[in-house]
C-alpha positions as CSV (number, residue, x, y, z in Angstrom):
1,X,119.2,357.5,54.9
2,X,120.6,360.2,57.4
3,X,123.7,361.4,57.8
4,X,123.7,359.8,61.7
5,X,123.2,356.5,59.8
6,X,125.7,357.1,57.2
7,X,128.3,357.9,59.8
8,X,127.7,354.8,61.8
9,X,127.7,352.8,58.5
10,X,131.4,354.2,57.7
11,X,132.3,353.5,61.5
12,X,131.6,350.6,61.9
13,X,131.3,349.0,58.2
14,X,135.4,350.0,57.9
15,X,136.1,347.9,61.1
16,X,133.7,344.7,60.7
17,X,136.1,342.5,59.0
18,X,138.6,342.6,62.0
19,X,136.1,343.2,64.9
20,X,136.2,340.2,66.8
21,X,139.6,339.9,65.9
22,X,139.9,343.2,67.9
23,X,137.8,342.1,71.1
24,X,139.0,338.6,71.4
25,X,138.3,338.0,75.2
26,X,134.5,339.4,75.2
27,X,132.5,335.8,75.0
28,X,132.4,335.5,78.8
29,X,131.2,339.1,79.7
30,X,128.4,338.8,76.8
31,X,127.3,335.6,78.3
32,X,127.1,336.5,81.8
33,X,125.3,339.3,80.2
34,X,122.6,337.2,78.5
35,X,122.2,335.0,81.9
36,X,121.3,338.3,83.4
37,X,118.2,338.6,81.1
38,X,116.4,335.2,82.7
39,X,115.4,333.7,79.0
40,X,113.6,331.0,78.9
41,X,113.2,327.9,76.6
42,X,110.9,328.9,74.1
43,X,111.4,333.0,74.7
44,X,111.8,335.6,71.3
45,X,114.7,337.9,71.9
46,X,116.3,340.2,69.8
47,X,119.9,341.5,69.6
48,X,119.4,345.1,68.8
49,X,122.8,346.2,66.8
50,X,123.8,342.9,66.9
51,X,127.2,343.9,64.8
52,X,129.3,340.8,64.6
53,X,126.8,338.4,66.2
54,X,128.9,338.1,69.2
55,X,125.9,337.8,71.7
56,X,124.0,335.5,69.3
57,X,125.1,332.3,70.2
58,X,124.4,332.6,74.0
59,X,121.2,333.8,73.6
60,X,120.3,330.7,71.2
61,X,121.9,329.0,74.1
62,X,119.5,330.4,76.9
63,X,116.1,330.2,74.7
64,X,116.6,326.7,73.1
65,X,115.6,325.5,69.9
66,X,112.2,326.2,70.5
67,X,113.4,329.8,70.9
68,X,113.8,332.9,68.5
69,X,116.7,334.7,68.5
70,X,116.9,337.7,65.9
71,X,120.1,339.9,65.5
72,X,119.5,343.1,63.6
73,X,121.6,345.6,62.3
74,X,122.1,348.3,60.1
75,X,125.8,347.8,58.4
76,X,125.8,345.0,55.8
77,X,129.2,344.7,57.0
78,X,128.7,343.6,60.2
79,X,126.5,341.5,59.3
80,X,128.5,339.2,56.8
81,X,130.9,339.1,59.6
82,X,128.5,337.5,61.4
83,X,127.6,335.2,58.6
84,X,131.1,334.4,57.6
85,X,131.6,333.4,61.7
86,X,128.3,331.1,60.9
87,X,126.5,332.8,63.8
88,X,123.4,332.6,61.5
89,X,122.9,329.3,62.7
90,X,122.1,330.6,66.0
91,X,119.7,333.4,64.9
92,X,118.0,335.0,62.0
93,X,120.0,338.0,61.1
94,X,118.1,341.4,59.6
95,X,119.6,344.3,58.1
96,X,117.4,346.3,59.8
97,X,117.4,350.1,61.4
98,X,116.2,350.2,65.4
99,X,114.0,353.4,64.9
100,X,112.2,351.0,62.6
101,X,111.9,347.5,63.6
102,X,110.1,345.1,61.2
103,X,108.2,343.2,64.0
104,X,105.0,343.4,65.2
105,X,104.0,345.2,68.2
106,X,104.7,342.9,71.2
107,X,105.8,340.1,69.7
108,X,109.2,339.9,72.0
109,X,109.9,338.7,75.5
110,X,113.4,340.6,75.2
111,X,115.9,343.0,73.5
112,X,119.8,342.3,74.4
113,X,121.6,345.4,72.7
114,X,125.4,345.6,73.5
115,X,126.6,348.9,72.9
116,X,124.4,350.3,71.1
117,X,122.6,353.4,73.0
118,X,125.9,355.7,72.5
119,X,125.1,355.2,68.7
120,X,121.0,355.7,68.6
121,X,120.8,359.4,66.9
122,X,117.4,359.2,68.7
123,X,118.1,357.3,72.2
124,X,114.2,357.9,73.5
125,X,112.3,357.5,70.1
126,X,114.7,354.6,69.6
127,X,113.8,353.1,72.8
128,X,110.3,353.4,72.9
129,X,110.9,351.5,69.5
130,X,112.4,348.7,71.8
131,X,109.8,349.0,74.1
132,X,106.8,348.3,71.4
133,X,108.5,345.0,69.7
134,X,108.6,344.1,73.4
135,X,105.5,342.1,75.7
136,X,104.7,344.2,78.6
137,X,106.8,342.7,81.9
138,X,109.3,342.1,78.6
139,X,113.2,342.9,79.5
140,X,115.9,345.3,78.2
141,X,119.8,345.0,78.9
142,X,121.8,347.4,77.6
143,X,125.5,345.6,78.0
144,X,128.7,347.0,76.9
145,X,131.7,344.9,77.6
146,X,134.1,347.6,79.6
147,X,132.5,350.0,81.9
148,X,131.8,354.2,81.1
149,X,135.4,355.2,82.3
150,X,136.9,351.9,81.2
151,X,135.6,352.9,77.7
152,X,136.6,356.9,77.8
153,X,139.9,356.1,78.9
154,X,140.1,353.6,75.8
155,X,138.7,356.4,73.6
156,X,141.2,358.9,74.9
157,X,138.5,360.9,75.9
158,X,136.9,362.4,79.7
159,X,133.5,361.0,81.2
160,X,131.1,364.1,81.5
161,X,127.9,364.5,83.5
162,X,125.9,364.5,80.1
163,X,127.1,361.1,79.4
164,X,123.8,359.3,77.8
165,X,125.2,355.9,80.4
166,X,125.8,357.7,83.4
167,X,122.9,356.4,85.7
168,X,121.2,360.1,86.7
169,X,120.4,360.6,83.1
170,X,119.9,357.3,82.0
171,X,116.8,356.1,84.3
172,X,114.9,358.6,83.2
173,X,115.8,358.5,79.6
174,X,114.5,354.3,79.9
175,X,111.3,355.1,81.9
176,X,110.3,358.3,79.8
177,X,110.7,355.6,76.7
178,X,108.5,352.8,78.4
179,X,111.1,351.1,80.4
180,X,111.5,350.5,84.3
181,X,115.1,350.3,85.3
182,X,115.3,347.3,87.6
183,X,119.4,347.1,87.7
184,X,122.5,349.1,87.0
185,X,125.6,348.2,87.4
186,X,128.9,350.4,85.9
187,X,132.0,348.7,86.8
188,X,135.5,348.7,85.1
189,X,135.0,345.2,83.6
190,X,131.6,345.9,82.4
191,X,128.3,348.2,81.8
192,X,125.0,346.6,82.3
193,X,121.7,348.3,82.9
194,X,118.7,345.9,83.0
195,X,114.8,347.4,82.7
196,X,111.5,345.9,82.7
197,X,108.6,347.0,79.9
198,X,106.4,348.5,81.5
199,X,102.8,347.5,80.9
């Protein structure tokens, strides 16, 4: 395992247990999130760093029964947080590394991922990953809860122009990784860039 994943391990794996305890008012913005994907009954969609499961349960919502929802992660901790919050009755959870999916090659209509790109060690490798569990016409969101400067100023840190989020280097990151960028929106209550797979 690299030290990248190592690091995000310790990060987050030290935090799981009080995680949602943390970011108590987030169920709305993650489910206006998941609306903006258009699921359908019947649609596979995977949350891509799912953490705590927090998105799981709208998704299961917006696919149906006859849907698949999948949350993968890669910190066990995370994801017996989700178990012990019975969010595994809304989707199949899998320990599971992004830059190595274990899913065949289109077998997705979506990816929801909620904060997850700031974390990727390899943000276009790891998206073209994405982009190859996903159908072609498939959809991306990439959600975070706050927006960039909502976030830096959280982080007690400056936004700079190499910021991974910030739209100008973001586009073409998605499109050089298989993704058209159909939406962005960075506001101060939340981050949201939508992109279709292209085909």
């Amino acid at each position: 395992m690299s030290d990248d994943h190592t690091h995000v391990q310790e990060f987050f794996g030290s935090r799981a247990a009080d995680w949602d305890r943390r970011f108590p008012d987030d169920g709305p913005a993650y489910a206006a999130a998941v609306a903006e994907l258009g699921l359908r009954p019947g649609d596979r969609v995977l949350d891509a760093g799912c953490g705590t499961g927090r998105a799981l349960t709208p998704l299961r919502a917006a696919v149906g029964p006859s849907g698949l929802v999948l949350g993968a992660d890669l910190t066990p901790a995370m994801l017996q947080a989700a178990l012990r919050a019975g969010r595994d009755r809304d989707g199949r959870l899998l320990l599971a590394d992004v830059a190595a999916l274990p899913l065949r090659s289109q077998s997705l209509d979506a990816v929801f991922a909620a904060g997850l790109i700031a974390h990727l060690p390899d943000p276009a490798g790891n998206l073209r990953e994405l982009a190859r569990v996903v159908r072609p016409g498939g959809v991306l969101a990439l959600f975070h809860p706050i927006g960039r400067a909502a976030l830096a100023a959280r982080q007690g840190r400056q936004l700079t122009p190499g910021d991974l989020r910030a739209e100008p280097n973001l586009r073409p990151l998605l499109a050089g990784s298989g993704w058209n960028t159909t939406a962005y929106i960075d506001e101060e209550a939340r981050f949201l860039a939508l992109a279709v797979r292209a085909g």
